[in-house]
LUMRONU-37392 format. One record per residue (C-alpha): residue number from 0; residue in one letter; x, y, z. Coordinates in steps of 0.001 Angstrom, whole numbers. Example, Ala and Ser with C-alpha at 12.3 -4.5 7.8 and 13.67 -1.06 7.14 Angstrom:
BEGIN
<node 0,"A",<12300,-4500,7800>>;
<node 1,"S",<13670,-1060,7140>>;
***
This chain:
BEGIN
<node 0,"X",<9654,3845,-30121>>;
<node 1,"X",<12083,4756,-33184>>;
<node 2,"X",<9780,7433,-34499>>;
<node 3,"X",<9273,8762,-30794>>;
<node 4,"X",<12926,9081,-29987>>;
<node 5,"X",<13440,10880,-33252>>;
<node 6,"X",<10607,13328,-32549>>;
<node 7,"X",<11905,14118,-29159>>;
<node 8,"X",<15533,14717,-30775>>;
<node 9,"X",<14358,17093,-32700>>;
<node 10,"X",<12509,18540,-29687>>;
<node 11,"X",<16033,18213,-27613>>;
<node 12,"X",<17313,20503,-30750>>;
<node 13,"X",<14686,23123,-30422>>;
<node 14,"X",<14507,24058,-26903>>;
<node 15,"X",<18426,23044,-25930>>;
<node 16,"X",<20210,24434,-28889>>;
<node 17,"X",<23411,23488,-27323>>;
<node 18,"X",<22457,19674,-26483>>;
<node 19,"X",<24640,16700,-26879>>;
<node 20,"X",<22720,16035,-29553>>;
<node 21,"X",<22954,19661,-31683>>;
<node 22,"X",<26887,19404,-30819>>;
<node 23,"X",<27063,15781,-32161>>;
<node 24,"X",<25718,14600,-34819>>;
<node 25,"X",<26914,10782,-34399>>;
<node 26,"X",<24477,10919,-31363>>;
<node 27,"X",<21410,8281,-31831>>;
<node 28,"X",<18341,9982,-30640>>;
<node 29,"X",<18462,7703,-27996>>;
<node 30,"X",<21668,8603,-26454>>;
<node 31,"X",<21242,12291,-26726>>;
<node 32,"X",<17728,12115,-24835>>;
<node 33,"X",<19616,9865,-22558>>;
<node 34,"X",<22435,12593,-21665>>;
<node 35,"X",<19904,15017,-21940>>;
<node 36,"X",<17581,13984,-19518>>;
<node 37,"X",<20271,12912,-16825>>;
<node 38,"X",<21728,16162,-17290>>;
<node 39,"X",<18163,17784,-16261>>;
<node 40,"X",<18284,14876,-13540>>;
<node 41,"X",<21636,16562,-11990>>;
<node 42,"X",<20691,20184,-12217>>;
<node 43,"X",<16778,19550,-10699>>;
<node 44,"X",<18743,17446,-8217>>;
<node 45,"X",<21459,19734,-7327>>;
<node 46,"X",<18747,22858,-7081>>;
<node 47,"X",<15162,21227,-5241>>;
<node 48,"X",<17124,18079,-3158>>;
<node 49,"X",<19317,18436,-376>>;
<node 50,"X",<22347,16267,262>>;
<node 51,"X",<21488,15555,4211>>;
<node 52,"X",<18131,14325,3517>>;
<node 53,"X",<18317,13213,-731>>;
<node 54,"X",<14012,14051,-1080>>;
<node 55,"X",<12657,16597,-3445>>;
<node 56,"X",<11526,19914,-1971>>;
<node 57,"X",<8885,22095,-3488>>;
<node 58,"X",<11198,25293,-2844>>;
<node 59,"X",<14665,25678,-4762>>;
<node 60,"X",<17429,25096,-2143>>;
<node 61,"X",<20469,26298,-4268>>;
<node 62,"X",<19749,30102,-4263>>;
<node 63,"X",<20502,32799,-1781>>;
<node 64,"X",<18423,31827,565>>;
<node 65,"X",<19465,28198,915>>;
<node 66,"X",<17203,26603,3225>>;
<node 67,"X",<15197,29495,4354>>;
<node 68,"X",<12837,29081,1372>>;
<node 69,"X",<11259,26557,3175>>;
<node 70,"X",<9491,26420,6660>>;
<node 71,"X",<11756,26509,10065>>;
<node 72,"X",<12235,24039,11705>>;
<node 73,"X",<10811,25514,14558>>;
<node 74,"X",<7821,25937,13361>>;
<node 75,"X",<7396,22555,11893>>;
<node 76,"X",<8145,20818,14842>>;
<node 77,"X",<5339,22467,16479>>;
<node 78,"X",<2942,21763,13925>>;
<node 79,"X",<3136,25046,12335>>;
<node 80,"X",<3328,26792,8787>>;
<node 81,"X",<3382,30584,7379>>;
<node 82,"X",<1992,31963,11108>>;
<node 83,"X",<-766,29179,12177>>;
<node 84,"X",<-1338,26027,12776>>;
<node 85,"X",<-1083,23125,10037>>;
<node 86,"X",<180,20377,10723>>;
<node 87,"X",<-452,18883,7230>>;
<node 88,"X",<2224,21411,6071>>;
<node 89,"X",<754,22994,2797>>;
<node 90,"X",<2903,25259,1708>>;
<node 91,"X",<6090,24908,3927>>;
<node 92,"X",<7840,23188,814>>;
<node 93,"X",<8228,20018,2401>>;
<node 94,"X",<4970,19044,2531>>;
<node 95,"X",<5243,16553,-621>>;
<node 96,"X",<8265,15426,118>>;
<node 97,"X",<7617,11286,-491>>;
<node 98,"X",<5562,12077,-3416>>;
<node 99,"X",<7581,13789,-5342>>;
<node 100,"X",<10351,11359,-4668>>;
<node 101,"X",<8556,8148,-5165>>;
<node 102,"X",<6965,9109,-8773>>;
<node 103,"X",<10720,9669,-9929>>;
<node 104,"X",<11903,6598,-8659>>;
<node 105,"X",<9026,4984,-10464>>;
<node 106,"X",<10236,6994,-14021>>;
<node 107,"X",<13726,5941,-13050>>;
<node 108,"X",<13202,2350,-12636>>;
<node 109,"X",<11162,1816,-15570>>;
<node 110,"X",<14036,3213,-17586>>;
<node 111,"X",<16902,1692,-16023>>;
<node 112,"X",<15323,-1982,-16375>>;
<node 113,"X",<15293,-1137,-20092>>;
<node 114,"X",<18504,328,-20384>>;
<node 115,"X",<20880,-459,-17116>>;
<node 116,"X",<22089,2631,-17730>>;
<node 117,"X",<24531,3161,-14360>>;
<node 118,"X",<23548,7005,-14748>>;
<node 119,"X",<20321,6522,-13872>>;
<node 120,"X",<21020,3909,-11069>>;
<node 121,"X",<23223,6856,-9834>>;
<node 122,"X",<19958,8612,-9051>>;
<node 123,"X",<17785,5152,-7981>>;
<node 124,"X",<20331,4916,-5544>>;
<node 125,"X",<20638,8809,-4139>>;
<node 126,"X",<16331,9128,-4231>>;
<node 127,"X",<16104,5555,-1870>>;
<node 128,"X",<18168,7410,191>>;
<node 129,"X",<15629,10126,228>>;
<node 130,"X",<12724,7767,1369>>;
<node 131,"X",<15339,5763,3778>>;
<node 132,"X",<15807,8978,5495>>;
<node 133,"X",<12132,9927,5946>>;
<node 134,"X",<11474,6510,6906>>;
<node 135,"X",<13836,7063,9908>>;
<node 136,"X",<12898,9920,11600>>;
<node 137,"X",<9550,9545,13267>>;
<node 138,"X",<9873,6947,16351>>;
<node 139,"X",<6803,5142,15218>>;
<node 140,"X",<6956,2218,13700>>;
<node 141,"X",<4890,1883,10016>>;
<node 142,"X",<4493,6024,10206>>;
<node 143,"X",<4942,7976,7042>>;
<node 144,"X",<5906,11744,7966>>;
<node 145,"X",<5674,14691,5830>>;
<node 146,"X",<9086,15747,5249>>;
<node 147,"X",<12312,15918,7289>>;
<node 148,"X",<13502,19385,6785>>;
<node 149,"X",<16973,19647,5150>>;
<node 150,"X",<17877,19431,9037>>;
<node 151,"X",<16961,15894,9016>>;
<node 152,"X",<14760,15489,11640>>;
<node 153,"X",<11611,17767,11718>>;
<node 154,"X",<8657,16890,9589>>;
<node 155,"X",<4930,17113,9899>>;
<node 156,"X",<2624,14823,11714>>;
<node 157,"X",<-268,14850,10002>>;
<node 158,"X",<164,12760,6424>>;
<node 159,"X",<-1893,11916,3532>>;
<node 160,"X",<-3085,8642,1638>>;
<node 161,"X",<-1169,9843,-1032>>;
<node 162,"X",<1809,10151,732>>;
<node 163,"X",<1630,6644,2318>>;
<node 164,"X",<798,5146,-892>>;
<node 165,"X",<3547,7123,-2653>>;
<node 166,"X",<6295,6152,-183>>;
<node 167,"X",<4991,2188,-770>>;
<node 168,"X",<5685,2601,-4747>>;
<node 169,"X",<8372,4398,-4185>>;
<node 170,"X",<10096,1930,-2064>>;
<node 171,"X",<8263,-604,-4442>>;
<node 172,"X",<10277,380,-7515>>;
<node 173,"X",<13732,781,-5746>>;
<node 174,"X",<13090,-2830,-4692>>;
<node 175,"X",<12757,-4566,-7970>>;
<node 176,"X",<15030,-2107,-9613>>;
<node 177,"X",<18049,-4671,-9936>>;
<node 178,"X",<20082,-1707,-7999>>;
<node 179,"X",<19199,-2457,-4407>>;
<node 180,"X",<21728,-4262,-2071>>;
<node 181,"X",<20382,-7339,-41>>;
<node 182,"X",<20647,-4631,2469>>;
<node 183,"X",<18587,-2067,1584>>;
<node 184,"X",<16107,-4808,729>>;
<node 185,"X",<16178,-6294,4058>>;
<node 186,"X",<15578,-2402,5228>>;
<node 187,"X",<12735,-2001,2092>>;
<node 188,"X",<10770,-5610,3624>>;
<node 189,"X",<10795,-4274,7345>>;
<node 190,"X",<9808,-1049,6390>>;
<node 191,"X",<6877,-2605,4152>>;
<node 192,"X",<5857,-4655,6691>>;
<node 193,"X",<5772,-1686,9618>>;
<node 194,"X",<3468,482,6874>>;
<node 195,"X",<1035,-2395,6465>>;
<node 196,"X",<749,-3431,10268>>;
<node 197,"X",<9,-111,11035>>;
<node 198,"X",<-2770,653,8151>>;
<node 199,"X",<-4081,-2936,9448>>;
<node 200,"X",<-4443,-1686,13433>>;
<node 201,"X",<-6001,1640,11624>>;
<node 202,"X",<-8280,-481,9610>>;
<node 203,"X",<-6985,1184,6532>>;
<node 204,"X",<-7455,4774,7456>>;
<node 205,"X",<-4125,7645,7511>>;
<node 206,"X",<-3944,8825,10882>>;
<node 207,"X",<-1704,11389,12412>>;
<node 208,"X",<1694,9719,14242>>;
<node 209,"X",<-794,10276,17531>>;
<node 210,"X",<-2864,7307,15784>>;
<node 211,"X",<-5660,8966,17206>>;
<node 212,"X",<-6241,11923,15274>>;
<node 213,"X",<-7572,10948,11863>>;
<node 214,"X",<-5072,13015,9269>>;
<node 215,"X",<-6652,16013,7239>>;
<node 216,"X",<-6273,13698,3963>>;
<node 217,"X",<-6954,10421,5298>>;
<node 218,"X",<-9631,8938,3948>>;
<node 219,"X",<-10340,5243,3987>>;
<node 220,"X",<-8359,2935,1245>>;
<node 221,"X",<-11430,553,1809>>;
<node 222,"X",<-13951,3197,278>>;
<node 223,"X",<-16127,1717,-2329>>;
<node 224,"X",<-14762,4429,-5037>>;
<node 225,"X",<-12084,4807,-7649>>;
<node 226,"X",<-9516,6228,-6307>>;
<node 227,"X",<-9350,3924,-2595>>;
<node 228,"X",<-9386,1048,-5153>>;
<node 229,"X",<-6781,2454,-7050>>;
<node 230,"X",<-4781,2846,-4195>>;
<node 231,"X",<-5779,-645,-1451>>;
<node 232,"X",<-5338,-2893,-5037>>;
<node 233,"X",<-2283,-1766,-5864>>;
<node 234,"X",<-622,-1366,-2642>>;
<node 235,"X",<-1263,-4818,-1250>>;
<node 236,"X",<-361,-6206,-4251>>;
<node 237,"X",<3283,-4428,-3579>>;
<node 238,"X",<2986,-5347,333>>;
<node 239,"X",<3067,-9144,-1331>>;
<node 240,"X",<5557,-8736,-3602>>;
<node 241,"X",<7889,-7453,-1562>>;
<node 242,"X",<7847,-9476,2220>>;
<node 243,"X",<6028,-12738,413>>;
<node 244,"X",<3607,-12684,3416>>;
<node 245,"X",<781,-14309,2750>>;
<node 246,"X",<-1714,-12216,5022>>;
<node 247,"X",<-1142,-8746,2603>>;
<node 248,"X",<-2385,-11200,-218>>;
<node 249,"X",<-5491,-12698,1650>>;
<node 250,"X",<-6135,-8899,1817>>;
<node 251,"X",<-6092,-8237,-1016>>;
<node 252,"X",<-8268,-11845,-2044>>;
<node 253,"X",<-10840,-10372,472>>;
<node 254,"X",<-11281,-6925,-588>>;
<node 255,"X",<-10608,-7549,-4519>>;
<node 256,"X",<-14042,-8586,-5612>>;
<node 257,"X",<-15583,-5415,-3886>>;
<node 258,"X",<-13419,-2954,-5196>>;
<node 259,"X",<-12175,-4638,-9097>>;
<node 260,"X",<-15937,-2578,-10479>>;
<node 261,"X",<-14819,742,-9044>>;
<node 262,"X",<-11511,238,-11196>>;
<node 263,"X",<-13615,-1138,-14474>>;
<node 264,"X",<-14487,1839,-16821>>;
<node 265,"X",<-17192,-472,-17775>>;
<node 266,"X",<-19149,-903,-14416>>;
<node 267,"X",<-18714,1680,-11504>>;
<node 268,"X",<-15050,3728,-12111>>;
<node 269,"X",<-15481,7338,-11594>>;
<node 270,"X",<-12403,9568,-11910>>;
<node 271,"X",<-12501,12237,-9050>>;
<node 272,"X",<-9374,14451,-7811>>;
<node 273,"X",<-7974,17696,-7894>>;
<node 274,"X",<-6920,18363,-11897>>;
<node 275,"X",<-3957,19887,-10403>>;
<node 276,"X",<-1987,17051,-8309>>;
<node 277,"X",<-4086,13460,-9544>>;
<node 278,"X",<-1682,12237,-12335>>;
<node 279,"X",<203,10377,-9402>>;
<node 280,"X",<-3003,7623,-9404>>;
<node 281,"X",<-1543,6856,-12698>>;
<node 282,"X",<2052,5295,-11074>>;
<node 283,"X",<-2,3181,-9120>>;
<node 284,"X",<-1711,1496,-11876>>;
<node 285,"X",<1414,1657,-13954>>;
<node 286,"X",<3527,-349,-11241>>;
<node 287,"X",<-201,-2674,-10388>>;
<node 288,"X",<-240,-3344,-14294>>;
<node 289,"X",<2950,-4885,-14129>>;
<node 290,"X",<1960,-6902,-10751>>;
<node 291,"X",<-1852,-8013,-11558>>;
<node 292,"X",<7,-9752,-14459>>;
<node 293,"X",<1356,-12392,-11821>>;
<node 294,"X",<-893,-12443,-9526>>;
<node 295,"X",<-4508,-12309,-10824>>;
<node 296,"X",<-3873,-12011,-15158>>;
<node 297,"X",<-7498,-12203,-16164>>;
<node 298,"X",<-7717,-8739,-14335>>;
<node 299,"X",<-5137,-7335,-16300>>;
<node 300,"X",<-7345,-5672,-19160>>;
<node 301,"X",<-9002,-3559,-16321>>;
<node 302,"X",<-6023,-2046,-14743>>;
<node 303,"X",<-5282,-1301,-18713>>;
<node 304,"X",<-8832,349,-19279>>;
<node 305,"X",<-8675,1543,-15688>>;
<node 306,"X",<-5550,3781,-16602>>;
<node 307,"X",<-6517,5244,-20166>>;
<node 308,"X",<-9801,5923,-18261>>;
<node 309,"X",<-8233,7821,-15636>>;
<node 310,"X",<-5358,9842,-17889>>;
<node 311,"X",<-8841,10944,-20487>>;
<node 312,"X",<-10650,11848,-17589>>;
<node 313,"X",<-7755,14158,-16800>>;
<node 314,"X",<-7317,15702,-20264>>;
<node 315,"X",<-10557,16327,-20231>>;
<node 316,"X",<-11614,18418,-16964>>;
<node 317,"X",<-12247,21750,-17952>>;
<node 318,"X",<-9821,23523,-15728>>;
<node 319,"X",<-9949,26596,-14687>>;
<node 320,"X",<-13651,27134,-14643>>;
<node 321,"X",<-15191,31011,-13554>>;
<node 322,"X",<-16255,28733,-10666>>;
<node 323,"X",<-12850,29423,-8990>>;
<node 324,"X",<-10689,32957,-8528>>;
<node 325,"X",<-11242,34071,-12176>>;
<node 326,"X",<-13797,35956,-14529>>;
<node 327,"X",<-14948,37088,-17824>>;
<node 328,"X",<-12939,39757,-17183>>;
<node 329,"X",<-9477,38386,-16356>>;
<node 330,"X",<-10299,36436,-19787>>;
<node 331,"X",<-10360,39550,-21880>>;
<node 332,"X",<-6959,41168,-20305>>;
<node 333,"X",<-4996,38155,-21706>>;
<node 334,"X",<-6845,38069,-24912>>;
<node 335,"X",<-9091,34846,-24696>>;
<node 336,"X",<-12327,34327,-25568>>;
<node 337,"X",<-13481,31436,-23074>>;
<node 338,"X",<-11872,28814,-20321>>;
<node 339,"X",<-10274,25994,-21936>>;
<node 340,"X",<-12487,23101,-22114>>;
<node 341,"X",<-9232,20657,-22163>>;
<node 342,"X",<-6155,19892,-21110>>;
<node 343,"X",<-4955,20577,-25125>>;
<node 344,"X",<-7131,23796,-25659>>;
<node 345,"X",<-5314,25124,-22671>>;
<node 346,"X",<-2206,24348,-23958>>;
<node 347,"X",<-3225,26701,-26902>>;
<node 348,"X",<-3684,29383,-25064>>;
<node 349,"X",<-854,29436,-23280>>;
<node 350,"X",<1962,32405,-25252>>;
<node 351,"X",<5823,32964,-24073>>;
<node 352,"X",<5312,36475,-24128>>;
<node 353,"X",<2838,36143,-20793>>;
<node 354,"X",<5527,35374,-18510>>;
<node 355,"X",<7788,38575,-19529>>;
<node 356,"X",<7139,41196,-16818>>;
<node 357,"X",<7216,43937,-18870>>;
<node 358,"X",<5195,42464,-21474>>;
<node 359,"X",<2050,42086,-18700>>;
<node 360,"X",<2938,45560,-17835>>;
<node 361,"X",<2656,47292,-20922>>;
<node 362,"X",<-504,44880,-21710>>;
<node 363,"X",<-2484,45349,-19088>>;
<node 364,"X",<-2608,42462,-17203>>;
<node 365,"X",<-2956,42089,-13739>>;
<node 366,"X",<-1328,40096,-11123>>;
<node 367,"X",<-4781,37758,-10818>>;
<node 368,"X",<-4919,37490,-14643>>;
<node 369,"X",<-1123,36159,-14734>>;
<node 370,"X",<-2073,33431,-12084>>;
<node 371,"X",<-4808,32573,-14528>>;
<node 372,"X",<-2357,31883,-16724>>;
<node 373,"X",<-141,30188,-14233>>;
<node 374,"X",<-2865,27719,-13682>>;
<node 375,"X",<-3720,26792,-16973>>;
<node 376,"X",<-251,25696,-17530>>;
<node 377,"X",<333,23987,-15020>>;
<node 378,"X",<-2914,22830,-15452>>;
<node 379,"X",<-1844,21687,-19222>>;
<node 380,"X",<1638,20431,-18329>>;
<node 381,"X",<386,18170,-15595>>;
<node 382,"X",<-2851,16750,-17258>>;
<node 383,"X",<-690,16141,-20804>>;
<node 384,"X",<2276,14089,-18594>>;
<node 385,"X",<-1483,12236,-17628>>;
<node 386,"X",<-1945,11493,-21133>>;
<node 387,"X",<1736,10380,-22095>>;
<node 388,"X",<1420,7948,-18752>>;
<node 389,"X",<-1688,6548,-20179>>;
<node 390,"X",<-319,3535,-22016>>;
<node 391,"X",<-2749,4642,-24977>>;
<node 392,"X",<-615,4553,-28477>>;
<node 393,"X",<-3105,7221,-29673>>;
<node 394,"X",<-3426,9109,-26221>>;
<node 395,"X",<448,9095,-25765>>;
<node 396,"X",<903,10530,-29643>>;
<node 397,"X",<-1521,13364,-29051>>;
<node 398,"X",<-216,14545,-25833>>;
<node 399,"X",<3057,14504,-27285>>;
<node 400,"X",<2419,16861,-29724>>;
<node 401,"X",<1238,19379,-27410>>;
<node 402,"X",<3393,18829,-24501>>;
<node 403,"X",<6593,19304,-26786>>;
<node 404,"X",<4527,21928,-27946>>;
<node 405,"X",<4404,23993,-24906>>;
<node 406,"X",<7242,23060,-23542>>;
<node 407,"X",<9252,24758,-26466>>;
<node 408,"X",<7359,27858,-25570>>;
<node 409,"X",<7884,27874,-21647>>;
<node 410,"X",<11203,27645,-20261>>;
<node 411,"X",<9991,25340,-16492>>;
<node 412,"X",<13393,26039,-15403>>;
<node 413,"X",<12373,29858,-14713>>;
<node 414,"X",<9860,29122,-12131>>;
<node 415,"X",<10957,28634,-8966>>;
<node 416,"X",<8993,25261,-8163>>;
<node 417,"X",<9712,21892,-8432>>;
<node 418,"X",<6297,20614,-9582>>;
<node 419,"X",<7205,21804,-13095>>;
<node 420,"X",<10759,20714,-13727>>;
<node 421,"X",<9802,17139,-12673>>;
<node 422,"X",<7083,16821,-14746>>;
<node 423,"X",<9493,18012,-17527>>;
<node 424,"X",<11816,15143,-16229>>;
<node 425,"X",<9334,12698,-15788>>;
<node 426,"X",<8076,13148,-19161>>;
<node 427,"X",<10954,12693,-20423>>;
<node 428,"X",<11739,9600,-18710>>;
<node 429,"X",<8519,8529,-19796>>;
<node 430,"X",<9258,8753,-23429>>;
<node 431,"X",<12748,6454,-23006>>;
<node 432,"X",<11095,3547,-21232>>;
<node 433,"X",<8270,3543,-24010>>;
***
């Protein structure tokens, strides 16, 4: 970890030439990726969260616009987004609302159980809040909404797996945090136990808060692939842990045996996901690595394999491909000779000088070339945080190099979305819990 911290305070150096740790030399690199990172905590906080509602928005909330860079209200509460009809909410900004949340109170645990820092318990505490608050608004009990709104009470009906299964690790890692109040752990078992009787009536299948629409993402957690086992596994393993019922773990004794091979790199796993949004299977096995341990050990080799599979698979997808919105042509206008075949060769391509406006101007390259290049880094960012979550020694060294890499030549900060400042954040809580 030494050798780590002292690479990343050199990083810190680099790309924050005013850091705590440029000013002061007395700094440990630990300390000054400490400050550093809960100073990034505070501003992403302060510019994608909202103080009514304490979740993480898509859209920044601090600018002119305030609110108004996300969906109405209005329109949410009937189920709509951007003129029609979608009640899943893409693109209305608070759409991902538990997911985002949950993977940073995952990062935030992990660190604070290291280093009971009271900063980061500061921001354990405010981001429960967050999932308290979008447990409360729906009138159905065990329903997990997309969203509030700022306004605290309209959200989409129509979830996700992922969502469910973020706001369970989520609530998971606030739980055994050493932060929450007998309280909020009373709240945290009810709550648990609401989620699980509900996915039980549904026979483990998201529905819409109808529960009799089947939701747009809500595939079955008992499907005999990869990712339902990386989800059911893990989830009723946290169901357990946190009320101590007994049925969630006869669940998870009954379905086990069918769905250990799909998680076993050696017999049937199969990675499979967008390359885009799929790094959050990885806080599921992080958080089921740490409970397989106690409750079935012998299996804890394959959530290990299981998660180094999954975070290779993801450097590895050759992303973006001329099967999607881009061609030969777009290729040529920024200068590049092929589509990445990687996660690190797209890292390479990626220069600062791409995301000056006047620079594209005077270069020649179009508005469909520049998402090409918007793509590939997010595409690299994303997959690389896959690699540093990976648990690999090797894996984690060799996405470190390029994620430091490219973020020295992109400032995230610039871009007006939230997806790429917390994967800045999360990496670097990643790096201080190592």
């Amino acid at each position: 970890m030494r050798g780590s911290l002292l690479c990343q305070a050199v990083w810190i150096c680099m790309i924050f030439p005013n850091s705590v740790f440029s000013e002061n030399s007395n700094a440990t690199p630990c300390q000054a990726l400490r400050l550093e990172t809960k100073k990034e905590i505070a501003w992403f906080t302060e510019r994608y969260s909202h103080e009514n509602t304490k979740l993480i928005y898509l859209n920044p909330l601090n600018g002119p616009k305030g609110v108004a860079t996300l969906e109405s209200p209005e329109n949410i509460q009937k189920g709509y987004c951007k003129g029609r009809f979608l009640p899943w909410g893409y693109g209305s900004g608070i759409e991902d609302v538990n997911l985002y949340t949950a993977q940073l109170l995952v990062a935030l645990r992990e660190v604070y159980v290291q280093t009971q820092d009271p900063g980061f318990a500061k921001y354990l505490r405010y981001y429960f809040e967050g999932l308290r608050c979008s447990a409360s608004v729906s009138g159905v009990k065990g329903f997990v909404p997309r969203g509030p709104h700022p306004d605290g009470k309209s959200y989409y009906t129509d979830p996700s797996r992922d969502q469910v299964s973020s706001h369970i690790y989520g609530l998971w890692a606030y739980f055994r945090s050493g932060v929450a109040t007998d309280e909020e752990k009373s709240f945290i078992k009810e709550r648990i136990q609401d989620i699980f009787e509900r996915l039980e009536a549904q026979k483990w299948i998201i529905f819409r808060e109808d529960g009799i629409t089947k939701a747009y993402v809500g595939e079955s957690w008992l499907s005999k692939e990869t990712h339902a086992a990386a989800t059911l596994l893990p989830a009723l393993a946290m169901a357990y842990d946190i009320t101590g019922d007994v049925k969630w773990m006869d669940y998870y004794n009954q379905y086990a045996p069918d769905m250990w091979p799909y998680l076993d790199p050696a017999e049937k796993f199969k990675f499979a996901g967008h390359p885009l949004y799929i790094y959050q299977q990885l806080y599921k096995l992080i958080v089921f690595e740490e409970l397989v341990e106690k409750i079935e050990p012998a299996r804890k080799n394959t959530v290990v394999t299981s998660r180094l599979a999954w975070a290779e698979a993801m450097i590895n997808i050759e992303y973006p491909n001329p099967a999607g919105q881009w061609s030969v042509e777009h290729l040529k206008e920024l200068g590049w000779a092929s589509f990445p075949t990687n996660a690190f060769e797209a890292s390479d391509l990626i220069k600062p000088e791409y995301f000056d406006r006047k620079y594209r101007n005077e270069h020649g390259i179009s508005a469909r070339s520049f998402s090409l290049v918007m793509a590939t880094f997010r595409f690299s960012v994303v997959n690389m945080l896959a690699g540093c979550l990976s648990g690999n020694a090797d894996l984690i060294r060799q996405s470190d190099k390029y994620m430091q890499n490219l973020l020295g030549k992109v400032d995230v900060k610039t871009f007006d979305n939230a997806t790429f400042s917390l994967v800045e954040i999360l990496y670097r809580l990643q790096k201080l819990s190592e």
